[in-house]
N, C-alpha and C positions, 0 to 999 in steps of 0.2 A: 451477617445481617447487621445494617448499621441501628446504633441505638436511638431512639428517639424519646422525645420532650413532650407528652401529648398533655392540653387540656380537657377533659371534660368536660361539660357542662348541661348540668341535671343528670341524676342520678334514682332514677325509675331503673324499671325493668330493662329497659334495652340500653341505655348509657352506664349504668351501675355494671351490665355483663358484658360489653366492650373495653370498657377502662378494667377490671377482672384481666380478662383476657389480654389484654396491652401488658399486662404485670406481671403473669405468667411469663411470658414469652421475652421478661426480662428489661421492660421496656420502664419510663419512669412516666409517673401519670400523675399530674397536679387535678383532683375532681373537686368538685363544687357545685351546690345545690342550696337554697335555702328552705326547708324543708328538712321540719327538726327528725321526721323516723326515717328519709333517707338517708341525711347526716349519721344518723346512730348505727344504720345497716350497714353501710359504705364502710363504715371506721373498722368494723368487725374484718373487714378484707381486704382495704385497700392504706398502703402505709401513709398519704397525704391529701386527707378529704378536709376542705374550709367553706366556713355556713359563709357565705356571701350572698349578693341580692345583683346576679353575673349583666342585667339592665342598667348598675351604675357601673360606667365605663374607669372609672376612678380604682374602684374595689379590683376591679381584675387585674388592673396594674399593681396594684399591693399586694396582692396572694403571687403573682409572677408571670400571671400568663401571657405576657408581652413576651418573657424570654422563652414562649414553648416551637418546637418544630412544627407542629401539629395541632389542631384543638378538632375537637368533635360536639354537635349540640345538638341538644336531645332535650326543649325546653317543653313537653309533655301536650298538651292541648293549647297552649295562647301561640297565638301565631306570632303575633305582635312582641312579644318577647322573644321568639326565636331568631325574627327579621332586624330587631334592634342591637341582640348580640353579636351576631352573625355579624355586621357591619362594624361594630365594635370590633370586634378581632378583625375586619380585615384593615381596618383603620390602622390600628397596632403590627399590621404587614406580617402577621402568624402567615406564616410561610405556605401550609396547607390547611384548610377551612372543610372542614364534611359538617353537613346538616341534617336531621329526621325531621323530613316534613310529614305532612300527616294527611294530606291531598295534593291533587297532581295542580290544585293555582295556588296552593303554599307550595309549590315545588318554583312556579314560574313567579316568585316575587324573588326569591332564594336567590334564581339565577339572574334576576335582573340586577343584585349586588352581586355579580359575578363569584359566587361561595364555587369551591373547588369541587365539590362533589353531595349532590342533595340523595337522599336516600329515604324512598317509602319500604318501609320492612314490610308491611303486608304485602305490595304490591310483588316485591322482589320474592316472597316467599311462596306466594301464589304460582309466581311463574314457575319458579325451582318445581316445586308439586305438581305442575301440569306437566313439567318438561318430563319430570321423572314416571310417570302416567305413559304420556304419549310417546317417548322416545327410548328404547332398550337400550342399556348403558348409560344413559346418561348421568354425571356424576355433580354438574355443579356447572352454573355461568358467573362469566368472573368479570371483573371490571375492568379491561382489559379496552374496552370497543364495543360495540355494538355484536351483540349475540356469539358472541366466544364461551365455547363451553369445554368444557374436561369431559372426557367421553371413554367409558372403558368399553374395550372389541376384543371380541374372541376371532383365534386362529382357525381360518376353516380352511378356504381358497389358496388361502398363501403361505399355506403347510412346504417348507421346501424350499422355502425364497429367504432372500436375506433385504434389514431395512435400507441396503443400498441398493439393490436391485428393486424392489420395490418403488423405492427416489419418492416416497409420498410430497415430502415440502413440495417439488417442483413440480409434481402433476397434481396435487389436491391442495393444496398451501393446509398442510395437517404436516405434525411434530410429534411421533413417540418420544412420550418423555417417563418411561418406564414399564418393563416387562416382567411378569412374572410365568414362569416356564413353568409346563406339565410335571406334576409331580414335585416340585415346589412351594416352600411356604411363603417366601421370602420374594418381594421385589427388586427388580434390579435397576437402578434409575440411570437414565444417559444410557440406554442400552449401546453399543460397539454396531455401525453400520455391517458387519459382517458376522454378525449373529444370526445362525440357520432358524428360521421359526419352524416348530410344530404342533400337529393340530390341536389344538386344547389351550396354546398359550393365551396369556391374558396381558393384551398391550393398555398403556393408557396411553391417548393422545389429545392433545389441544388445538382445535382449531373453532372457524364457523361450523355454527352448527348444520346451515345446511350443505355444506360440503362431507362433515362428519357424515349426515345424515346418509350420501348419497354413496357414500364405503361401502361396497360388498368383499366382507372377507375373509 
């Protein structure tokens, strides 16, 4: 996994536990908020958080975020400060731009500054909890495209067969992209096209969901 340079920008609930999570995962994260008890929170977990005021386009170029791969903004309820930064970074050509808009026409000004990827968390959390509700296995939609999900399937049907005989990419355009066997803890990822299933196995695969959906197996 290559490393990456992300900005942050605002540091509430959902951008404080993005840039978190970016830092884990080893990744280096310049955050910034002006808002003195997120500044105070952020510093407790993250090694490079700076109070700036991310509307003057000046300030983000002195903290560094010109040099970042990445930025993410998360400017809380003002739209108008979301749309102003957002355009500031891409002015500054950050290579990849994600935005938290907070309704679906702060979503469509976002993209009318062509921002790389706008994001309602409620929105997308909803659907995850409906999906998960209405569809057995369902495990996660991913940003991929348009309704691509991660989908775990038990062996029932196709007890006996192996994933080449099977051939799903080319009759269902789905991907096992890991097995865990009966009587097993452990998953096996990239499972061997000549690996015998039996019943009880637990595949994961990614495809559309209604193709997923339409799997007996």
């Amino acid at each position: 996994m290559a490393k990456i340079q992300a900005g942050v920008i605002g540091l509430g609930k959902f951008g404080l536990k993005f840039a978190e999570t970016l830092v884990e995962m080893g990744h280096d994260v310049i955050a910034v908020d002006k808002n003195d008890r997120h500044i105070q929170q952020a510093r407790q977990i993250l090694p490079h958080v700076y109070k700036a005021d991310a509307t003057d386009k000046q300030a983000l170029v002195q903290i560094g975020l010109n040099d970042c791969t990445h930025a993410l903004v998360s400017a809380g309820q003002s739209i108008s400060a979301s749309v102003m930064i957002s355009m500031y970074l891409k002015e500054l050509k950050i290579p990849v731009v994600w935005v938290k808009a907070i309704h679906s026409d702060h979503k469509k000004l976002l993209e009318m500054i062509k921002v790389d990827k706008v994001i309602i968390p409620e929105h997308s959390a909803a659907r995850d909890f409906a999906s998960r509700m209405a569809e057995p296995g369902f495990i996660e939609h991913l940003p991929f495209g348009r309704d691509i999900v991660i989908k775990k399937l038990i062996v029932k049907k196709w007890a006996g067969q192996t994933l080449r005989e099977l051939d799903l990419t080319n009759r269902h355009g789905v991907q096992v992209i890991a097995l865990k066997s009966t009587g097993t803890d452990d998953y096996l990822f990239i499972p061997r096209a000549d690996l015998r299933l039996q019943a009880g196995d637990k595949l994961v695969a990614i495809g559309q969901a209604n193709s997923l959906d339409r799997i007996r197996c």
